[in-house]
N, C-alpha and C positions, 0 to 999 in steps of 0.2 A: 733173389736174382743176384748173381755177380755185376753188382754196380758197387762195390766197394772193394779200396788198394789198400793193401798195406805196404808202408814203405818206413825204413830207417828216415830219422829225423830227427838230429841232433840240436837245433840252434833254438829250441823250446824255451822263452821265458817264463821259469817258473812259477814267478807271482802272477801270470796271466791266467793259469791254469785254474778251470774250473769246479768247483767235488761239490755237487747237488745234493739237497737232502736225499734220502730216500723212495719220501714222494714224486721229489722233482726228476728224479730219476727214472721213476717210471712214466711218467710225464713225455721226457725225453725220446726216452727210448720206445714210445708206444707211436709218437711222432717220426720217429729215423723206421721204426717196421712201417709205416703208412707209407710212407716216399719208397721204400725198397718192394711193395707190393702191388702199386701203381707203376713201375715201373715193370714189372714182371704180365700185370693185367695189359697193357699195352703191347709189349712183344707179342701177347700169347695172339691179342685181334691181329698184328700185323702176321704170324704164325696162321693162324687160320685163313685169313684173307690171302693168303700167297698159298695156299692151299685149294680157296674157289679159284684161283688166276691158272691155277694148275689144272685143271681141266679144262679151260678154255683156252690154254696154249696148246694142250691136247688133241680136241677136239673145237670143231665147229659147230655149236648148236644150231638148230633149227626149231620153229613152232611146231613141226609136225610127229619130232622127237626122234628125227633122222640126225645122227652125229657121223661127222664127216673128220677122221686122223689126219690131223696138220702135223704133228712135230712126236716126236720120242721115242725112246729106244726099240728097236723091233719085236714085236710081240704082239698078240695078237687082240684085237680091240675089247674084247668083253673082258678080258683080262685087265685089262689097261684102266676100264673104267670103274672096275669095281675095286681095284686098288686104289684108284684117285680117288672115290668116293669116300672109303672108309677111312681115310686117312682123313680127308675132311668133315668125316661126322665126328671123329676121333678129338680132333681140335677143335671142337665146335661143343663138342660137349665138356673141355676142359678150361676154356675160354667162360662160359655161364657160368661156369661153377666157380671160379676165380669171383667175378663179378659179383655172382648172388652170396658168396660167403668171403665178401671182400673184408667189411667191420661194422660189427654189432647198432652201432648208432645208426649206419642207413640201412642194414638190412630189412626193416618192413617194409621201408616204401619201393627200393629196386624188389625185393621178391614180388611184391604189391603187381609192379609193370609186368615183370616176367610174366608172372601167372597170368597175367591179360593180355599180353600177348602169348602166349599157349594156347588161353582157351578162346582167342577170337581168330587160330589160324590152322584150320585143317592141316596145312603143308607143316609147320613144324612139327605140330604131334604126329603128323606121319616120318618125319627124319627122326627125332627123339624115337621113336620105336624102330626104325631102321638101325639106329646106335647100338642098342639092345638085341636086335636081331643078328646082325651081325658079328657083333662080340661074341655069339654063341655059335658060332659057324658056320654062319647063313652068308651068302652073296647077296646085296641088297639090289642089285640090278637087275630086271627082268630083260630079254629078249626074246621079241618076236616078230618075223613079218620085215624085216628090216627097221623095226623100230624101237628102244629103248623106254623102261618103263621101271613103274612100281607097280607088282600084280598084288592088290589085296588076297585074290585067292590063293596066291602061292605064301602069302605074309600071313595070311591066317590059320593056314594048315602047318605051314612049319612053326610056327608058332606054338604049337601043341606042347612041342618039345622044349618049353622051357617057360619060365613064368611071364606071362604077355600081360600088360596093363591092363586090366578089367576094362576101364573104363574106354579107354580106345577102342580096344579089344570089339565092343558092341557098338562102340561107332563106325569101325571098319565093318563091322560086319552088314550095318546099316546103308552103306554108303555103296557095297557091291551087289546091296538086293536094289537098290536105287538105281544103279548101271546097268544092271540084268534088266529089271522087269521096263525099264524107260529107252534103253538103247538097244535090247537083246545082244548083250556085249558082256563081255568079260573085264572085270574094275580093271583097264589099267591104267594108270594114273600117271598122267605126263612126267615125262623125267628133269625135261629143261626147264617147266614152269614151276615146279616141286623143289626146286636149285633155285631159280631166281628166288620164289616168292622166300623162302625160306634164310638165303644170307640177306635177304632186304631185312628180315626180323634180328639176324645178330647184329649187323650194323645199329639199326635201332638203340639197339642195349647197349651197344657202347656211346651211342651222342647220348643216351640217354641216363646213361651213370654220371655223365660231367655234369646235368641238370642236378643231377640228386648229389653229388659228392662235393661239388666245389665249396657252398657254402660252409659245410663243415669243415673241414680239411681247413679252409679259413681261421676257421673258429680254434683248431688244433693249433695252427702255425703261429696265434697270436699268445695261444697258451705258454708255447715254445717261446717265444721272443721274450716275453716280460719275466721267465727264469733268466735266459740271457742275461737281458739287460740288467736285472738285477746286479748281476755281478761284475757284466761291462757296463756299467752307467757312460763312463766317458770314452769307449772305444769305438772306432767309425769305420775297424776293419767288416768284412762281411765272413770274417771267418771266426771260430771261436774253439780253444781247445779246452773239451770236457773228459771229467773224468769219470769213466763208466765200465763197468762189470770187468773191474778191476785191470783197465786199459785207458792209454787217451786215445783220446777219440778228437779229428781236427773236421769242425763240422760245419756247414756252408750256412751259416744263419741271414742270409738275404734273404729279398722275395721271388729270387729266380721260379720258385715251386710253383707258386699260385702261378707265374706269369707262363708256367708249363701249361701246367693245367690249365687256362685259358687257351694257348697254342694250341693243344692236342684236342679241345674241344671244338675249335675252329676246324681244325681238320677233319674229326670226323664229321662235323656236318655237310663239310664239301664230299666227302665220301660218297657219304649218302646222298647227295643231289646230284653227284654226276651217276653214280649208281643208276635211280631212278630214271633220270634222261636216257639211260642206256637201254636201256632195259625195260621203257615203257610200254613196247608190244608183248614183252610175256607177262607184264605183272596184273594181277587179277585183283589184287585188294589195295584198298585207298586209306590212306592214313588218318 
């Protein structure tokens, strides 16, 4: 992520200047990529998240999966929403995947969540295959009747045409003989409860990476500080200039980081509770 300046800077004392061993260097430098991809993993949820807000500026849902055009450029609404959508499944699947392939040390335990929440929420594994669906030149919106939907029969058939996840694959398929033979209905599967229930689970993954990442990131930033200090024993600036891949490098050695990361974890838990509060007539599953 561009969160770093370069700029002319001549008034450098040289004897302050850093040059780490080689270990220490990678040390460093595997610490400044951690802060520069946490930063990027943050834009990407605020990116997706102003992406769900973009359909609800759009449009006014309803439980019945009547959407009502409040705001946006002229054109006509099916259009409108299946370009809102994919953009937001777009970012929504660029967002996890930041996350799930964030750094090696917590990846078991966040892929661990993921995969449990995947496999304890029908609505995502239907957006996840929406994602897929649509990248391959599918409208992921159904219409009909006046009302807004996900048709499995129409997810299923077009799906023919391209490699559909097995194993969905036969849970969808399960799920519209369950709708057929119980309601003598055609699967269609609410659009607005399918959207709520579904960024309720990426919020999730983001309060729920500060659970799993801070500790470590800890344990990194303390790594970082005792090369520091090593070589500021007696300096009480919070800046430090190192020298690295063959550049200096003038680098913020406080604990502003950790104290982010605790901010940004704060925040997304209010997220998620006002989320919740909002949204507690369409949401169908309980945490």
């Amino acid at each position: 992520m561009n969160n770093k300046s370069i700029v002319p800077y001549s008034r450098i004392d040289e004897e302050k200047v850093i040059f780490p061993s080689n270990e220490e260097s990678e040390i460093i430098e595997n610490y400044l990529g951690q802060i520069d991809k946490f930063h990027t993993l943050v834009k990407s949820f605020n990116i997706n998240n102003f992406n769900f807000h973009q359909i609800l500026y759009h449009f006014t849902m309803h439980a019945d999966d009547t959407l009502i055009r409040t705001n946006g450029l002229p054109s006509d609404d099916f259009t409108v929403i299946n370009t809102l959508l994919i953009n937001y499944l777009s970012t929504s699947k660029m967002f996890v995947d930041i996350v799930e392939n964030f750094d090696k040390s917590v990846y078991d335990d966040i892929h661990s969540f993921i995969s449990d929440k995947y496999d304890s929420s029908f609505y995502y594994q239907l957006m996840t295959e929406l994602r897929n669906f649509s990248l391959h030149g599918h409208l992921p919106v159904y219409y009909n009747d006046g009302r807004y939907s996900f048709n499995l029969h129409y997810i299923l058939e077009e799906g023919k045409k391209y490699k559909f996840n097995k194993a969905r694959k036969e849970k969808f398929k399960v799920i519209s003989q369950q709708i057929r033979e119980n309601h003598n209905n055609i699967a269609n599967i609410s659009f607005s409860i399918t959207l709520i229930e579904y960024h309720k689970v990426i919020i999730e993954i983001f309060e729920h990476f500060f659970v799993i990442y801070t500790p470590d990131f800890s344990k990194k930033h303390c790594n970082f500080r005792k090369i520091i200090d090593k070589y500021n024993e007696n300096e009480k600036d919070n800046y430090a200039c190192v020298y690295l891949d063959d550049s200096l490098h003038i680098l913020n050695i406080s604990n502003s980081m950790i104290e982010t990361l605790k901010k940004e974890h704060s925040n997304a838990i209010e997220i998620l509770n006002v989320y919740i509060k909002k949204f507690k007539e369409l949401i169908r599953t309980k945490n």
